[in-house]
TIRO-336231 format. One record per residue (C-alpha): residue in three letters; x, y, z. Coordinates in steps of 0.05 Angstrom, whole numbers, plus 5000, padded with zeros to 4 digits. Example, Ala and Ser with C-alpha at 12.3 -4.5 7.8 and 13.67 -1.06 7.14 Angstrom:
ALA524649105156;SER527349795143;
This chain:
UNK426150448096;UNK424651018142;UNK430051448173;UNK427951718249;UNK431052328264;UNK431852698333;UNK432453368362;UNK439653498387;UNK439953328450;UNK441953948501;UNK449653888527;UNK454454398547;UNK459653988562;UNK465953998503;UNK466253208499;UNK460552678512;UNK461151878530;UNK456251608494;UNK453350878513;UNK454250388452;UNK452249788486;UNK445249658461;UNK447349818385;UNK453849308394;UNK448748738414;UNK443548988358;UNK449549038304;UNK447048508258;UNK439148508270;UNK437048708208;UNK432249168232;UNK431549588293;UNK426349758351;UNK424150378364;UNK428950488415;UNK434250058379;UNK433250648329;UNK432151278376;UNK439651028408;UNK442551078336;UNK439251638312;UNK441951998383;UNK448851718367;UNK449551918296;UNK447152548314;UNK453152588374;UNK458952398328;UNK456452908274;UNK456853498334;UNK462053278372;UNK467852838326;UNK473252498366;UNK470852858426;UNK465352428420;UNK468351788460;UNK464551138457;UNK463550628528;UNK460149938526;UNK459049518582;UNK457948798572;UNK461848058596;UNK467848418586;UNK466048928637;UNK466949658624;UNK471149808566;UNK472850378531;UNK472350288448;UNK476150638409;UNK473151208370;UNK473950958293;UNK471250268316;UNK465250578355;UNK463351008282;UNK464150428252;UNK458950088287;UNK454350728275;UNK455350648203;UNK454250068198;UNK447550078229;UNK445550688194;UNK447150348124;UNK442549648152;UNK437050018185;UNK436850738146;UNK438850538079;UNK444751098078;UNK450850908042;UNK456250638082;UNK461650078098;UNK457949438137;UNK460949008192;UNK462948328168;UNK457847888207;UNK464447438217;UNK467347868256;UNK469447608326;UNK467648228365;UNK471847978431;UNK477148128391;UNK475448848372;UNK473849078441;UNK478548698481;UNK484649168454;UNK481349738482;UNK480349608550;UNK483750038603;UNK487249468635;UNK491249988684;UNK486350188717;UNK478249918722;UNK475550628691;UNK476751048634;UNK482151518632;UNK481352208679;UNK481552608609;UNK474752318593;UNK472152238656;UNK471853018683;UNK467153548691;UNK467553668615;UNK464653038589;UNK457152848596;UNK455652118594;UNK449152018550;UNK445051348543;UNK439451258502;UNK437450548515;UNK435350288574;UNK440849938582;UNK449049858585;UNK452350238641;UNK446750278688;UNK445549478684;UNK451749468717;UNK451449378792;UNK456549938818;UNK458050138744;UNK457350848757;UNK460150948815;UNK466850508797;UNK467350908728;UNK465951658763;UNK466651508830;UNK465752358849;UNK460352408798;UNK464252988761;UNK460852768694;UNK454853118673;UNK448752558663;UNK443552678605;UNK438751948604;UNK433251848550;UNK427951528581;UNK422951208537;UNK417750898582;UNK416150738652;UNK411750138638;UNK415849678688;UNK414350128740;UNK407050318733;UNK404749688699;UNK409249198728;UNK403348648712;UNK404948678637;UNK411748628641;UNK415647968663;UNK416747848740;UNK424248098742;UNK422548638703;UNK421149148760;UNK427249038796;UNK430949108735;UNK429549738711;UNK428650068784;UNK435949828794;UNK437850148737;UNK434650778740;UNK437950728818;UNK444750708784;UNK444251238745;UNK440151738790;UNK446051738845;UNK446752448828;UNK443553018778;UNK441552708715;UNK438753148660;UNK432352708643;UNK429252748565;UNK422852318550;UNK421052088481;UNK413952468501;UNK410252858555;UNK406852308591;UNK413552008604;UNK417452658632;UNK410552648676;UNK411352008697;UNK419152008711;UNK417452758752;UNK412552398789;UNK418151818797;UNK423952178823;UNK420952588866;UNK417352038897;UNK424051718905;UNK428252308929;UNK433052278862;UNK435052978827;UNK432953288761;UNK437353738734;UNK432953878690;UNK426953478639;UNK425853548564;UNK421853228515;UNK424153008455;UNK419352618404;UNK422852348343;UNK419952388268;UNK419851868214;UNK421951988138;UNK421151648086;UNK426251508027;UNK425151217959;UNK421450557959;UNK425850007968;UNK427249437907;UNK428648967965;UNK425748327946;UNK418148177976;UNK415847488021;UNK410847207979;UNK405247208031;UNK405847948038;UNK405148027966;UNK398547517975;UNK396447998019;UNK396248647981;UNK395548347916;UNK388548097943;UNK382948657942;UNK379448457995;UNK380648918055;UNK385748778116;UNK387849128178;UNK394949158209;UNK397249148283;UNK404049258297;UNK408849158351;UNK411048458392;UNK406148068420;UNK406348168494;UNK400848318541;UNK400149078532;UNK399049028470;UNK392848778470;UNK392548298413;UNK387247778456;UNK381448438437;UNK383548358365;UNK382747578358;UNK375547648402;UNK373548048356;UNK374847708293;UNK373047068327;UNK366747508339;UNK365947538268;UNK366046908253;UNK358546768233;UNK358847408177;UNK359247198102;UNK365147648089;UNK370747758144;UNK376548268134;UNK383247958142;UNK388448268211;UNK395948238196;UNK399448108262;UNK406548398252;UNK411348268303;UNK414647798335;UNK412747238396;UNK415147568455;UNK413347368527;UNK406447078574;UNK402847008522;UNK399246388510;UNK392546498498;UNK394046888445;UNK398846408414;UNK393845918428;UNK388846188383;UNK393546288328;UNK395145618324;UNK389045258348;UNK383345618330;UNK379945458262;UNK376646158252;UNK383146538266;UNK387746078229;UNK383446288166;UNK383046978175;UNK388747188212;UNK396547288188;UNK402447278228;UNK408747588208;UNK415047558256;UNK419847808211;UNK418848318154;UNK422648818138;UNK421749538137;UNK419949548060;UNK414849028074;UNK411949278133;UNK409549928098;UNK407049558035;UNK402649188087;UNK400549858119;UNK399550288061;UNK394249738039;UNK391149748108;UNK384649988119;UNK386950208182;UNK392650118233;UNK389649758299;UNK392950018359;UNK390049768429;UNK395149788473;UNK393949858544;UNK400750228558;UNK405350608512;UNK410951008526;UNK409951348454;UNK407850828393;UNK413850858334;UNK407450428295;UNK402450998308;UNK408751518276;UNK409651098234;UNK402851048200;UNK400951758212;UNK407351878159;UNK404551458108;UNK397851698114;UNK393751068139;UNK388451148181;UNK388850968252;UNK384050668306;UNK388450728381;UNK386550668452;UNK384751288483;UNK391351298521;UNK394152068542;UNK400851918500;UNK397351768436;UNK393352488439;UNK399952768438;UNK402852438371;UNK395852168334;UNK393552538270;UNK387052888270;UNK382852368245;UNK384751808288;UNK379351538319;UNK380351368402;UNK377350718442;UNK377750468502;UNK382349908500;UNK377249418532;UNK370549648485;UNK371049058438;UNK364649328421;UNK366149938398;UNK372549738364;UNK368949158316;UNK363749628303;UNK369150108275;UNK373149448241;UNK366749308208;UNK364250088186;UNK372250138152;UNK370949378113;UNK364249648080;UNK360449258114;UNK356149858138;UNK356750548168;UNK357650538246;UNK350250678255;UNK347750108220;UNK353149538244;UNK350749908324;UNK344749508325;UNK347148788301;UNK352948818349;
């Protein structure tokens, strides 16, 4: 397991409301996202500053509701011990959570009480989600705006590549960020690019900055896990002949169609290295899903894992040759962190964000040479320096 830690976050206010909602829904996924895991890390970090000053909101189908602050820990805990491997009690799956949260609602009036909801408190959300999802939210919770407002913002894909995103996407997320923009929000971005991006945003769009900082989380590593291993991962780096890895949910962005080109490209050589695709199916993608399953050439060479752990997922990239990386459109790249930590080798599209986290030698593409990316696939196999492999692509 890794541990991703964060800068604290700037706030001068003596109490914070914090925004649990994305970590209730993500309570029992037994692994998190990189934002599922940014929100924690922000959170732990919040109840470790600020104790029962730290007050915990989640909106949901219950509406707003106020949890109570042992029962919003608990929920921190809990994911720390799943997703972090630190020692602590874990929420019974069982659990009917209705019943936790109901109790806790403010039924006398539709906010929180005015001792939270003052010019003392800042409200903090780290996910891209809760509060602001809900039409009115804000203003019905703080209807003066006396609460400070510090949002992380982790990407702005919806808004400047709306076409790899689904159709409701836009809408979505420019309602949200219209919720919560009502008034001065302190902004901090997971890397430059996006505090450029959400500058270039809100001043196109007339909201207020109180101010922007960037804050780019780093990966640990503890003690290798004894967690038990799939047996087709173990087929994978028990086998000497050498594989790549691609990480991250197949969607558009990502890029994965350049990858199966290419080894579909590669078809007519005697000896092909093997891709690991890990990551769940996500959305519009059918060609790619359509070579996975129909296409002979891929089928043979190609391995899809949807649901490894964290354990597995570095055994697979500690044996990589290299970590593939196209994406057209990253807001930072947890994968790219991730690898640079363990010391694998990258190949990345020559995106601005990725010059800001990549190690030294990663090696840059464009995401569209396919080219110029199997010629570096090929070099990294052995089948070749760059030079020679130049001429027979």
């Amino acid at each position: 397991m890794y541990r991703l830690s964060m800068t604290p976050l700037t706030i001068e206010t003596p109490s914070v409301l914090f925004d649990l909602s994305r970590l209730v829904r993500s309570r029992h996924k037994p692994f998190g996202t990189g934002v599922d895991r940014i929100d924690l890390a922000i959170g732990l970090d919040l109840v470790a500053r600020f104790g029962t000053n730290c007050h915990f909101l989640h909106a949901g189908i219950h509406g707003v509701c106020r949890l109570k602050h042992s029962l919003g820990r608990a929920v921190l805990s809990h994911l720390d011990a799943a997703w972090n491997g630190s020692p602590g009690k874990r929420l019974e799956k069982s659990t009917d959570w209705r019943l936790s949260v109901t109790p806790f609602v403010d039924r006398r009036a539709h906010r929180l009480p005015g001792s939270i909801i003052n010019r003392q408190t800042t409200y903090v959300v780290a996910s891209h989600s809760g509060l602001g999802k809900v039409k009115g939210g804000m203003k019905r919770l703080d209807p003066t705006a006396e609460m400070k407002r510090v949002v992380y913002i982790h990407d702005l894909i919806p808004i400047d590549f709306p076409e790899y995103q689904r159709p409701q996407t836009y809408k979505q997320f420019t309602a949200y960020l219209d919720e919560l923009f009502d008034a001065p929000v302190q902004v901090v971005a997971n890397s430059k690019d996006t505090a450029l991006r959400m500058q270039a945003y809100a001043a196109a769009q007339g909201m207020r900055l109180s101010g922007t900082e960037v804050i780019i989380p780093t990966l640990t590593f503890g003690a290798p896990a004894s967690a038990p291993v799939a047996p087709a991962v173990r087929a994978v780096i028990e086998d000497s002949s050498p594989y790549f890895v691609t990480l991250g949910t197949i969607e558009p962005r990502k890029n994965h169609l350049l990858l199966l080109e290419i080894w579909r490209m590669m078809a007519d050589r005697q000896q092909i290295p093997r891709l690991c695709i890990i990551g769940k199916r996500g959305w519009e993608n059918e060609n790619v899903i359509d070579m996975l399953e129909r296409s002979p050439v891929i089928r043979e060479h190609v391995l899809e894992f949807g649901g490894l752990g964290d354990h597995e997922v570095q055994l697979l990239l500690k044996g990589a040759r290299a970590l593939l990386f196209p994406s057209f459109a990253e807001g930072l790249g947890i994968p790219l962190l991730e690898a640079g930590a363990l010391g694998v080798p990258a190949i990345v599209s020559d995106i601005p964000v990725f010059h800001e986290i990549a190690p030294s030698d990663t090696v840059f593409l464009n995401p569209i040479d396919g080219l110029g990316w199997m010629r570096e696939i090929l070099a990294r196999s052995g089948q070749g320096t760059t030079n020679e492999t130049e001429g027979q692509a």
